[in-house]
C-alpha positions as CSV (number, residue, x, y, z in Angstrom):
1,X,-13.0,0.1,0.4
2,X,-15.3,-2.9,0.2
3,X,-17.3,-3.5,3.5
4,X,-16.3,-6.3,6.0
5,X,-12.3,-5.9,4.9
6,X,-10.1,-3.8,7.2
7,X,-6.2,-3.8,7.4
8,X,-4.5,-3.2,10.3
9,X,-1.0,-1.8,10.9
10,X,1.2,-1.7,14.3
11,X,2.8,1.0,15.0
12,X,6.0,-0.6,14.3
13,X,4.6,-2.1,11.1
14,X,3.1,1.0,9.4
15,X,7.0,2.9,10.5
16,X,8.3,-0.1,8.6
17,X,6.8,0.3,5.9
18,X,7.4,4.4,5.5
19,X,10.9,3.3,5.6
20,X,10.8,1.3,2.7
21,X,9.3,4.0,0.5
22,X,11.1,6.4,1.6
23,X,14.4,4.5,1.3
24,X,15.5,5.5,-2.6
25,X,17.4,2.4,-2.9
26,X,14.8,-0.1,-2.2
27,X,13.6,-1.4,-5.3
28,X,10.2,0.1,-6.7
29,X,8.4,-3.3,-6.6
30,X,8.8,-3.3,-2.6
31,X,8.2,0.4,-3.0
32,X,4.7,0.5,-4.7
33,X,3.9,-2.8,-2.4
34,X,4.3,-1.1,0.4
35,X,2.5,1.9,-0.9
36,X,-0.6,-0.1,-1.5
37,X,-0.8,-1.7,1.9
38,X,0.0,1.9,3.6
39,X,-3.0,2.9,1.3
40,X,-5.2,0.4,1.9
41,X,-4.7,0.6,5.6
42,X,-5.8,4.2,5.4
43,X,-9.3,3.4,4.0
44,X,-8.1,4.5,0.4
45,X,-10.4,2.7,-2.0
46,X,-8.9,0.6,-5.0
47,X,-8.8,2.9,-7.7
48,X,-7.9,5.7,-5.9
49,X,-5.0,3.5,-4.8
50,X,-4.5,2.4,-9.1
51,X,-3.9,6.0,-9.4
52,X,-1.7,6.7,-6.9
53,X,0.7,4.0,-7.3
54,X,0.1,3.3,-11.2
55,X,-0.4,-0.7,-11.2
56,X,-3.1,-2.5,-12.4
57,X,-6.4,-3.8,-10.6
58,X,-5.8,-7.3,-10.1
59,X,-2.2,-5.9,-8.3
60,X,-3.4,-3.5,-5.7
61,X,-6.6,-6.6,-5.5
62,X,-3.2,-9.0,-4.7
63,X,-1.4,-6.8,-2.3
């Protein structure tokens, strides 16, 4: 993760979240977005993250 950039999650935010991915009828886009800002949260670095959740650079860099 680059230095000087932390992300944050409530409680309530972060259960939020595991809901939507684990919900099978939410679409994948909301799926894999969520995925990368549970990831990113965690410390995961981007291309650990572009593996994980398949998308490009510039997306997990938007998200």
């Amino acid at each position: 993760m680059r230095t000087g950039i932390t992300v944050e999650l409530s409680p309530e935010d972060r259960a939020r979240l595991d809901k939507v991915i684990a919900d099978r009828n939410t679409p994948q886009k909301h799926v894999r977005r969520a995925q990368i800002v549970v990831l990113t949260a965690d410390g995961v670095g981007t291309m650990e993250i572009m593996e994980r959740t398949g998308q490009s650079k510039p997306t997990v860099w938007r998200w």
